[in-house]
N, C-alpha and C positions, 0 to 999 in steps of 0.2 A: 441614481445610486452609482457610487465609484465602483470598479473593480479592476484587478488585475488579473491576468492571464500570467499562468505559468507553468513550469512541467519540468521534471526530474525524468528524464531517458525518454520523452515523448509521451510520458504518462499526463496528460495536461487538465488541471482543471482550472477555474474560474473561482479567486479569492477576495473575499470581503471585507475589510476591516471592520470588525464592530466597535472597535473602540470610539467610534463615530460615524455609523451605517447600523440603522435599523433594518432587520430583514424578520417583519411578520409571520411569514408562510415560507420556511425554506426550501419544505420539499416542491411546493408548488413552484418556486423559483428556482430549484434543481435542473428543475423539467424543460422551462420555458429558458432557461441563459444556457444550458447547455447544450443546448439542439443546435446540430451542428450545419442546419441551412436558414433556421429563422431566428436564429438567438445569435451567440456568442461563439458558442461550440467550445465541447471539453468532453470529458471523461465522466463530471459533474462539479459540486458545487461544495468549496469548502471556507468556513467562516473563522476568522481569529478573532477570537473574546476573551478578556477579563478574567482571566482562573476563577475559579471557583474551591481552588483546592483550598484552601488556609494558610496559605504562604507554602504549599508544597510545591506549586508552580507558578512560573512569570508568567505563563499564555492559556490560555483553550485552545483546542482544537473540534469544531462538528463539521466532521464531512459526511456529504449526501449524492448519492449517486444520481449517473443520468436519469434512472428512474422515477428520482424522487425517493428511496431506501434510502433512511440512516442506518452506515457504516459505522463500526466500532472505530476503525483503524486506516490508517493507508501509508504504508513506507515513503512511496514517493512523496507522497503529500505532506507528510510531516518536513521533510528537507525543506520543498518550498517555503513551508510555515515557517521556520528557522530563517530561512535568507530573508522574507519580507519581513518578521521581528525586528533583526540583524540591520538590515539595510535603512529600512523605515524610521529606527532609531524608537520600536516598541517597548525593549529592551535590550539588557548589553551582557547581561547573565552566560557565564560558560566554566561549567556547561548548561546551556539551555534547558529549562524546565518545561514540557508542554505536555498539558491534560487533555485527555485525550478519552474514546470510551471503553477503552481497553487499562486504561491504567494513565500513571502519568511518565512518558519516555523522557528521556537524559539525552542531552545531543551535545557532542563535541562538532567542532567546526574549526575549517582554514579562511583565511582573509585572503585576499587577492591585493595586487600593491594599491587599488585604490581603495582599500579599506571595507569591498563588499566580501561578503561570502560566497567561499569557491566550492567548497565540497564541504559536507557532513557526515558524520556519524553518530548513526544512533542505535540505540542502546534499544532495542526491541525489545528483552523482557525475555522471561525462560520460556519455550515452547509447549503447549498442551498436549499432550498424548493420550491421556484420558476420555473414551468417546464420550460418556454426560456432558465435559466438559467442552467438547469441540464444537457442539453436540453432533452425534453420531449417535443414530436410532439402528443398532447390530441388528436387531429382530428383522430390518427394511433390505437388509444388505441379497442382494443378487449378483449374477454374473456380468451385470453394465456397470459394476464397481467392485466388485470384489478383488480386482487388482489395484486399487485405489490405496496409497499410502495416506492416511490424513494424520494431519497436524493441525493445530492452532497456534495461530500468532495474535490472540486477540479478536478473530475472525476465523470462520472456517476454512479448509481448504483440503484440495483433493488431487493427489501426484502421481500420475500417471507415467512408466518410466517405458522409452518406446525406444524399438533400436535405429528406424529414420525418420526422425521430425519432419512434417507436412505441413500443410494449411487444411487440409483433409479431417487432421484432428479436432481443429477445431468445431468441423459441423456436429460433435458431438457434446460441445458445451452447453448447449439449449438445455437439454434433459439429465447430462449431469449436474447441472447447476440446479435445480429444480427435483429432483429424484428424490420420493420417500424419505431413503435413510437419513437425508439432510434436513433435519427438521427446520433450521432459521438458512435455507438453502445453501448452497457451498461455493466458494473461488476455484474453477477447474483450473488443473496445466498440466502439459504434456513436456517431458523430458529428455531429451538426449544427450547420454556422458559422453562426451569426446576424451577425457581425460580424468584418470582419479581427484583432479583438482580444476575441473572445467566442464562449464555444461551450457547446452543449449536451451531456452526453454520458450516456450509459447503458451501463452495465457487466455483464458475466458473468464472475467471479473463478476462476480455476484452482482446481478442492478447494470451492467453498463456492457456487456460482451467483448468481444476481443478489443484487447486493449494492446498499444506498443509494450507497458512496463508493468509489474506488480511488485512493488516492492516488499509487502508482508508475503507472497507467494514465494520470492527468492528466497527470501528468508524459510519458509516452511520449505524449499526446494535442499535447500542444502542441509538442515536437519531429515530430509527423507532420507536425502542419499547417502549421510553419515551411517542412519539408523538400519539399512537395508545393505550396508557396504559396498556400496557401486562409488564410494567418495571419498573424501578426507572432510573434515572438518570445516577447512578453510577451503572455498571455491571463487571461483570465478563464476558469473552466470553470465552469458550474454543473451540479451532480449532484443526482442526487436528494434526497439529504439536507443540500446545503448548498452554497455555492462554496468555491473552493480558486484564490488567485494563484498562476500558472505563469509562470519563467520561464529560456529557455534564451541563455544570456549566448554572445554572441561573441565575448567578452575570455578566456574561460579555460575554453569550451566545456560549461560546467557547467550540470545543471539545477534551480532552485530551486523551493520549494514552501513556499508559507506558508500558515497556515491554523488554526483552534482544538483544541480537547481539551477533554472535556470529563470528569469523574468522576461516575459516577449514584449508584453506592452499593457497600459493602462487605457482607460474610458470610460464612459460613462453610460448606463443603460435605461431603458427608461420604464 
C-alpha cells in the first residue's frame, strides 16, 4: 500500500489515496501505521476518497486516530488533504470542497512559484456552543472541569485558560479527555494570553495524546477567548509545532483557519 507522510505545524499523520488504495480495516491500520517505533509513525491515519456528497464536494476526507477512533474532523489534516488533492492533480477546484464528518469545509489556498500549495485556508464552519450539541453531559460537570470553556468545531473540545503554560498541564489530559461530562470524550488544551490578539496553547488530542498542533482546538481556542474576553476575534495561536491564524468573523459567525502543509515523504507499507 502507497502512503504519504505529512503534517501541518507538526501535527503529522500518514495519508492514503483511495482513489486507488483499498484500506479494509482502517482503524485497525490506524493502529499498526501509526505506531511511532514499529510502523510509520504519526498522530494517525487519514484517507482521501471519492465524495460522497452529490457534487457538494470534489474529495472525502476519514481520519482515524492513533488509536484507531474515528475522528469527525482535524484542521491540520484537512490542509494536508488540500495540498495532496492540489499537488497530486486530484482536483484543481478553488475553493476546494472536502467532506468531511463534520460537514463539508471550503478551502482557499496559495501556490508557491512551482505550482504546489503553500498555505490554506479553511473555512471551519460556525462553532457549537450548545452542550447536546458538543456534547456535554452538565449533570457530570465537577470541579476537574468546571473551569472548562467548551466549544465544538465539529468535535469536542475543552479550554482551559492558565496564567503560565507548562508541560505539567498536560498530565492532566488522560482524565480530562475521558471524564463523565464528555460523553463521545473530549480534545483538552490549556491556554495562555500573552496578548489580546496572541496566545499560547498546548494540546492533549481525543485518540492520540499530546500532540505539536490541533488545528480544530485553535480554532475552538480563539472562539473561547473571544467568548470569555481575554481576546479579539482575530489571533494568533502559537503551538508547539508552529502558528496557525484564527479567525471568528462577526459577519457570517464563521471560523477561519489559515496555516501551511507540508509533504515529508512517500512509501510503501506492507
Amino acid at each position: 500500500m502507497r502512503f504519504t507522510k505529512m503534517h501541518g505545524i507538526g501535527n503529522d499523520y500518514i495519508y492514503v489515496n483511495g482513489f486507488v488504495e483499498t484500506v479494509d480495516d482502517p482503524a485497525a491500520l490506524a493502529v499498526r501505521i501509526a505506531d511511532r517505533h514499529f510502523g510509520v509513525g504519526g498522530d494517525g491515519l487519514i484517507l482521501i476518497l471519492p465524495s460522497e456528497a452529490d457534487g457538494e464536494a470534489d474529495v472525502r476526507m476519514r481520519m482515524f486516530n492513533a488509536d484507531g477512533s474515528e475522528a469527525e474532523m482535524c484542521g491540520n489534516g484537512i490542509r494536508c488533504v488540500a495540498k495532496y488533492v492540489i499537488d497530486h492533480g486530484l482536483a484543481d477546484a478553488k475553493p476546494l470542497r472536502v467532506q468531511t464528518g463534520a460537514g463539508v469545509m471550503s478551502i482557499d489556498y496559495a501556490l508557491d512559484p512551482t505550482g504546489q500549495l503553500h498555505t490554506a485556508t479553511v473555512d471551519m464552519g460556525e462553532p457549537v456552543l450548545d452542550a447536546m450539541r458538543i456534547p456535554l453531559d452538565q449533570a457530570k460537570l465537577d470541579a476537574a472541569v468546571t473551569d472548562a470553556t467548551m466549544v465544538g468545531m465539529g468535535n469536542p473540545h475543552a479550554i482551559f485558560f492558565v496564567d503560565a503554560l507548562s508541560d505539567q498541564h498536560l498530565t492532566q489530559g488522560p482524565d480530562i479527555e475521558r471524564h463523565p461530562a464528555f460523553p463521545n470524550r473530549t480534545n483538552v488544551h490549556f491556554v495562555q494570553v500573552n496578548e489580546p490578539n496572541e496566545v499560547t496553547v498546548k494540546h492533549w488530542e481525543r485518540g492520540s495524546g499530546a500532540t505539536l498542533a490541533c488545528g480544530t482546538g485553535a480554532c475552538a481556542v480563539c472562539v473561547a477567548g473571544a467568548l470569555t474576553g481575554r481576546t479579539e476575534r482575530i489571533i494568533t495561536a502559537h503551538l508547539p509545532g508552529g502558528d496557525l491564524l484564527l479567525e471568528w468573523r462577526e459577519a457570517d459567525n464563521r471560523v477561519y483557519m489559515t496555516g501551511p502543509a507540508v509533504e515529508v515523504f512517500s512509501g510503501d507499507f506492507d
